[in-house]
C-alpha positions in Angstrom: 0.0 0.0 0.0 1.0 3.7 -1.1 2.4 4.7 2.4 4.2 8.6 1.5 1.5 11.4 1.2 1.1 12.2 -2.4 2.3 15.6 -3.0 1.0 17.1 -6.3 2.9 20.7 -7.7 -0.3 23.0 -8.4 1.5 23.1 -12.1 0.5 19.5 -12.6 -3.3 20.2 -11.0 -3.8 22.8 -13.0 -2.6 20.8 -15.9 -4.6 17.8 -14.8 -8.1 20.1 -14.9 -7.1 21.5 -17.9 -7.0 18.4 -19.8 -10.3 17.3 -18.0 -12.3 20.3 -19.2 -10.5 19.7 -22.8 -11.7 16.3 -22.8 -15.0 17.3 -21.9 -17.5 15.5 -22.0 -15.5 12.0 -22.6 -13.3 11.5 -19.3 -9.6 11.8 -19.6 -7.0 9.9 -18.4 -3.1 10.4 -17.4 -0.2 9.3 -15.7 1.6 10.9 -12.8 5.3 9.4 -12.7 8.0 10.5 -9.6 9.3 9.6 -6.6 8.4 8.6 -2.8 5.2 10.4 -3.9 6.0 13.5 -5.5 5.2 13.8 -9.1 7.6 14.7 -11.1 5.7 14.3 -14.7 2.6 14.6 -16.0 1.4 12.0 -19.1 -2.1 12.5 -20.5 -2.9 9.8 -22.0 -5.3 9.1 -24.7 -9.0 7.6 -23.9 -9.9 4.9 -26.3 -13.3 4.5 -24.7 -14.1 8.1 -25.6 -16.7 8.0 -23.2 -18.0 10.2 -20.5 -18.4 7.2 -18.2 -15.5 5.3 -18.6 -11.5 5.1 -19.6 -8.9 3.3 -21.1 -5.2 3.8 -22.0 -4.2 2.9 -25.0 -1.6 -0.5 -24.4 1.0 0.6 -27.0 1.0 4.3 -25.6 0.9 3.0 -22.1 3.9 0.4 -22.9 6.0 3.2 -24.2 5.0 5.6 -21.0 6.2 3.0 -19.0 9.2 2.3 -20.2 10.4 6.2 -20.2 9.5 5.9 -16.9 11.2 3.1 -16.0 14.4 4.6 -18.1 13.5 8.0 -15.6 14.1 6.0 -12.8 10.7 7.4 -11.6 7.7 5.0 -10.7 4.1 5.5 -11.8 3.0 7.5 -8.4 -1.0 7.9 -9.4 -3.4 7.4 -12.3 -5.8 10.3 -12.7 -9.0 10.7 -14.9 -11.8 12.8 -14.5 -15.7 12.3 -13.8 -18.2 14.3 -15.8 -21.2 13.7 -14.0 -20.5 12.7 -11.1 -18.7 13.5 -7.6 -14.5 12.9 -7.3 -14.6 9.5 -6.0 -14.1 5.9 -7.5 -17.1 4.5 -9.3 -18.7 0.6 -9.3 -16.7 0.6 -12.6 -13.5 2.4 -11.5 -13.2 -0.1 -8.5 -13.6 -3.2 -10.6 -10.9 -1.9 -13.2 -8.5 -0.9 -10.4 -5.6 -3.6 -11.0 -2.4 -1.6 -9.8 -3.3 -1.7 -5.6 0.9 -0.3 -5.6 -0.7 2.7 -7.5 -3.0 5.8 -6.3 -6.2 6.6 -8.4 -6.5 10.9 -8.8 -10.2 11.5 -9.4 -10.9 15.1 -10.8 -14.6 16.0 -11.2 -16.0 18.3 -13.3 -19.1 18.9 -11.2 -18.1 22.4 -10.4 -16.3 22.9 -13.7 -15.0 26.9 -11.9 -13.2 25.0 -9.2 -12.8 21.3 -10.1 -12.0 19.1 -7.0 -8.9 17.1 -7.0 -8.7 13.7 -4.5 -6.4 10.4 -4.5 -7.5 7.1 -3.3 -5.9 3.9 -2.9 -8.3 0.3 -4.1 -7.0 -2.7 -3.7 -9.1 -5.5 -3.1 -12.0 -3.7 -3.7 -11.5 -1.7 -0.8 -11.7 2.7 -1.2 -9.1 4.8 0.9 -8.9 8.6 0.3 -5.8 9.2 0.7 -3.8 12.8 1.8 -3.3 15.0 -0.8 -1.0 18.2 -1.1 -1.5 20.3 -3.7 1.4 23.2 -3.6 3.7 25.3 -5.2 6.8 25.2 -7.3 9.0 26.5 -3.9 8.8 23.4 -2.2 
């Protein structure tokens, strides 16, 4: 289990809702790579669902994310994708699909599309922690 508070610069929130309003009204989907819980890059990934209930990554895109993160040294820290009708927190569908318990799940929901809340959970085992999230500056 994810065990280091997941710290988030606001550069990659604000990057995060940006692709979730662009995507809009599908869901998006991305990567967040670092270390010990600090993200260090942003992916966005491509929905092949194009759906606004539901996401996939695309396996050749996601093979080739991987493996510059693996090359980074990094480790995949979270997967984020948004919700377009509904509240930030893991769906019926998003717990069943939730295979990587090492990794977080970001939720961002478009709900309030002026100030889009941001929240990380941990599944595993069909289980649903919200985990601590800091969202900061570039100064820390």
């Amino acid at each position: 289990m994810a065990c280091e508070m997941l710290y988030i610069d606001q550069k990659y929130a604000r990057e995060m809702v940006a692709h979730a309003l662009e995507d809009d009204p599908n869901e998006c989907c991305g990567i967040l790579a670092g270390k010990k819980g600090r993200v260090q890059k942003l992916y966005r990934m491509a929905n092949v669902e194009a759906s606004p209930y539901r996401y996939r990554m695309d396996p050749q895109e996601l093979l080739k994310v991987y493996l510059e993160i693996d090359n980074s040294g990094w480790d995949i820290v979270a997967f984020y994708h948004s919700h377009t009708h509904s509240e930030a927190y893991p769906s019926a569908t998003d717990l069943r699909l939730a295979t990587w318990p090492e990794v977080r799940y970001v939720l961002i929901s478009l709900l309030d599309k002026e100030n889009p809340p941001i929240r990380a959970f941990h599944i595993e085992n069909g289980n649903i922690i919200e985990e601590e999230l800091e969202i900061g500056g570039a100064g820390r």
